[in-house]
C-alpha angles and dihedrals in degrees: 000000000000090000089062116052083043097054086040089051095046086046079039100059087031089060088042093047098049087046081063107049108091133218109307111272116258119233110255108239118272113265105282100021128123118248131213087245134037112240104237106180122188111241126200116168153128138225097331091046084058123025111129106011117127085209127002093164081068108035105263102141119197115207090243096068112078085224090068082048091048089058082068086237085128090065130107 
């Protein structure tokens, strides 16, 4: 009897395990490749978000701010 609530607990946590994995992960793009979707991220800062930039409110990123290096424009 012992068997058997052993074997129906160890079926038991394996059912339970494989309900929790999730899909299979899918491989990030390659460096420089388009992706399906653009990145947006929300940025709130202050003197280091902005630094150099001629014009962050637009866009316009300078290679002093971290967000310029997050683009991943300071990648080679």
């Amino acid at each position: 009897m012992r068997r058997r609530a052993a074997a129906g607990g160890l079926l038991g946590a394996v059912v339970v395990l494989a309900g929790c994995a999730g899909p299979p992960a899918q491989a990030a793009p390659a460096p420089g490749t388009a992706s399906a979707a653009p990145l947006r991220v929300v940025v709130v800062g202050d003197s280091i978000t902005e630094m150099d930039c001629p014009d962050f409110d637009a866009g316009v990123l300078g290679q002093g701010s971290w967000a310029w290096w997050a683009t991943g424009r300071g990648w080679t």
